[in-house]
C-alpha positions as a printed NumPy array, in Angstrom:
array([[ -1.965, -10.614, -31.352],
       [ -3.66 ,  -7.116, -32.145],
       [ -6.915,  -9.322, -31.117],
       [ -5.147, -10.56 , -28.007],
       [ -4.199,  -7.514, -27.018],
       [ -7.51 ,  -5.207, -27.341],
       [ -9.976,  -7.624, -25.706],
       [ -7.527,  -8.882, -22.418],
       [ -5.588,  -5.443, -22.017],
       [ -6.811,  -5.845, -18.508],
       [ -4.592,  -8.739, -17.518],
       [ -1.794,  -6.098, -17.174],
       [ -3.755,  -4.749, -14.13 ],
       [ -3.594,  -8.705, -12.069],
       [ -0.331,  -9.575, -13.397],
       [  1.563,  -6.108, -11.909],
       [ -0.132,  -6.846,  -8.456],
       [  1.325, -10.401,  -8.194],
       [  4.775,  -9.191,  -9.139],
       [  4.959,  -6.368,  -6.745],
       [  3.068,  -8.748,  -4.129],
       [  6.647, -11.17 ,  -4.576],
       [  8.402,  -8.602,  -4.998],
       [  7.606,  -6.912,  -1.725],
       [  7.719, -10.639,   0.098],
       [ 11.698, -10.817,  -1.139],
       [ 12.532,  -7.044,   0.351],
       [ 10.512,  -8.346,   3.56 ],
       [ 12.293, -11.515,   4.076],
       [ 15.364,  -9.724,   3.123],
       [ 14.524,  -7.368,   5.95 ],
       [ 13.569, -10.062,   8.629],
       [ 17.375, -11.971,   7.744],
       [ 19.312,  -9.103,   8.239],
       [ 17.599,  -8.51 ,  11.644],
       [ 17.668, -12.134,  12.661],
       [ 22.007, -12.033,  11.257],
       [ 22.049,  -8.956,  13.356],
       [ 20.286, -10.142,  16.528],
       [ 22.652, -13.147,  16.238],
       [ 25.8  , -11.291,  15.884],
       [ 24.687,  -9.49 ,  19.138],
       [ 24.138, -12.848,  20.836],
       [ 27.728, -14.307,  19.816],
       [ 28.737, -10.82 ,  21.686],
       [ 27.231, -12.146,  25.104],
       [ 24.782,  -9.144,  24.997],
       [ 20.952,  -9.457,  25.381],
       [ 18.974,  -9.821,  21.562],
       [ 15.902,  -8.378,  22.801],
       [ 17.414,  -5.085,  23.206],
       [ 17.785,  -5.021,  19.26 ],
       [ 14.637,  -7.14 ,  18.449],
       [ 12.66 ,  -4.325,  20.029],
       [ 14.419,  -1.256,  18.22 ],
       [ 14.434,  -3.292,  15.161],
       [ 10.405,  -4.752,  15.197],
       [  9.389,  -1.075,  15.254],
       [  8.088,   0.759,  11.819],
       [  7.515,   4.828,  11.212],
       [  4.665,   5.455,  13.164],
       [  4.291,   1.913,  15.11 ],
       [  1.917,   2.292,  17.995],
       [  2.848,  -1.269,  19.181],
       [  4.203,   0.122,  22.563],
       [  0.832,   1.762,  23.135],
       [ -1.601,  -1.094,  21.992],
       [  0.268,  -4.052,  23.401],
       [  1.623,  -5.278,  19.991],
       [ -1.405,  -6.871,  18.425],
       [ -1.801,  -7.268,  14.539],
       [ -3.405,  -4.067,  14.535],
       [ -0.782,  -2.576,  16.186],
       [  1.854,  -3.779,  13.823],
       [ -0.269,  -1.912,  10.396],
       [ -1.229,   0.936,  12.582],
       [  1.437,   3.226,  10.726],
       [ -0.732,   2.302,   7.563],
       [ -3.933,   4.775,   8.883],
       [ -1.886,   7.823,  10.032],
       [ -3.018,  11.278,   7.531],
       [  0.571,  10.915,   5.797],
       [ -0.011,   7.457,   4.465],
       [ -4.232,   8.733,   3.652],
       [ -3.07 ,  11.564,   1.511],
       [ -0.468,   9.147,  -0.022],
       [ -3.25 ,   6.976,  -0.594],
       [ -5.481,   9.521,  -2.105],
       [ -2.821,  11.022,  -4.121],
       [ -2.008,   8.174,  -5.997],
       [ -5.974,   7.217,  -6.604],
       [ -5.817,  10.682,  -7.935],
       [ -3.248,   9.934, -10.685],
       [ -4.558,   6.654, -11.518],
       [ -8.033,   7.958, -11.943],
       [ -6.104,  11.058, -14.093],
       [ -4.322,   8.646, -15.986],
       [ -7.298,   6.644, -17.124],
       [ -9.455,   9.379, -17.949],
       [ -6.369,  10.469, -20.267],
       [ -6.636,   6.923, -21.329],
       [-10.721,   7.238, -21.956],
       [ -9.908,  10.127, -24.015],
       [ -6.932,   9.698, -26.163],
       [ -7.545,   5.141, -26.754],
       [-11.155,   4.562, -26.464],
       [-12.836,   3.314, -29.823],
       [-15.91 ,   3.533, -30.421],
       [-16.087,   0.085, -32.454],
       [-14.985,  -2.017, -29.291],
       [-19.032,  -1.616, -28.649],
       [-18.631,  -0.499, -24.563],
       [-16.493,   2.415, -23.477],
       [-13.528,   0.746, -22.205],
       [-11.197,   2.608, -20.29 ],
       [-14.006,   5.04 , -19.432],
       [-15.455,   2.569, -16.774],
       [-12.971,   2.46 , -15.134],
       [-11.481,   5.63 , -14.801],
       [-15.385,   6.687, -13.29 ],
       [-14.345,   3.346, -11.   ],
       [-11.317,   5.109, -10.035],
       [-12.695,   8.457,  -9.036],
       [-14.814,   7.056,  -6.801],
       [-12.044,   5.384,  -5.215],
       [-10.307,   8.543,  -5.613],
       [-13.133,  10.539,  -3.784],
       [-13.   ,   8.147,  -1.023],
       [ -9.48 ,   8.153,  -0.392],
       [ -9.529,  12.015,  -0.053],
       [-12.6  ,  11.805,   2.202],
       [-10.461,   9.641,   4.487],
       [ -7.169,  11.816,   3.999],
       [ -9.302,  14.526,   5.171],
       [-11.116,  12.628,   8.303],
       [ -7.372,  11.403,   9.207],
       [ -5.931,  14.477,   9.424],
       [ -9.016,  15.69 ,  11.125],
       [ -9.204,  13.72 ,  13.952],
       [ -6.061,  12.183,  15.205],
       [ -5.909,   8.927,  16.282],
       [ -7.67 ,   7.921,  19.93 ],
       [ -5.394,   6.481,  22.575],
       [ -6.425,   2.878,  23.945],
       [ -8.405,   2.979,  26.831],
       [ -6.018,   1.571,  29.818]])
């Protein structure tokens, strides 16, 4: 098992994303019954659904009303500065945490550095996350041409 362990410790990395991914599926199907229970209840009432489809479809930051409600419109709140710092913050304590890693668990008889790769992997990411935290907050987003 110690074999196991030191040669696919990686695995960890794959198997976390595809949990979270279902996870966050569930809380977003959760999300989309309760509105579609809600908008229901509202019909039963005799009043109009699309009142409450509209206030419900829209996110923190949700230019949809501005861009016509395209796919882009609908992950727009993902490139405002709050959710770019976000981003580069938590590059920044990944690529912490795995130079902490490099330091403290790399041996020298596993014959390539290990956890040193990738924490020089990660501060690149975590360079170009701040980059774009910076640009974002920079320059604020353009309004669509009419």
């Amino acid at each position: 098992m110690d074999e196991f362990a030191r040669h696919y410790w990686w695995l960890i990395f794959p198997l976390m994303w595809f949990v979270f991914g279902i996870f966050g599926m569930a809380l977003a199907h959760r999300r989309d019954r309760d509105a579609m229970d809600l908008m229901k209840t509202y019909a039963e009432k005799g009043r109009d659904p699309s009142e409450i489809a509209q206030v419900l479809g829209r996110r923190p930051g949700d230019w949809s009303g501005d861009w016509g409600g395209g796919w882009w419109a609908r992950r727009a709140w993902r490139y405002t500065p709050y959710w770019a710092w976000r981003r580069a913050i938590m590059a920044g304590c990944v690529a912490i945490g795995f130079w902490l890693a490099a330091y403290y668990a790399d041996w020298p008889d596993w014959g390539w550095p290990g956890f040193s790769v990738v924490a020089i992997i990660m501060s690149v990411i975590a360079a170009g996350a701040l980059i774009n935290a910076v640009l974002a907050s920079v320059f604020s987003a353009r309004s669509p041409r009419p």
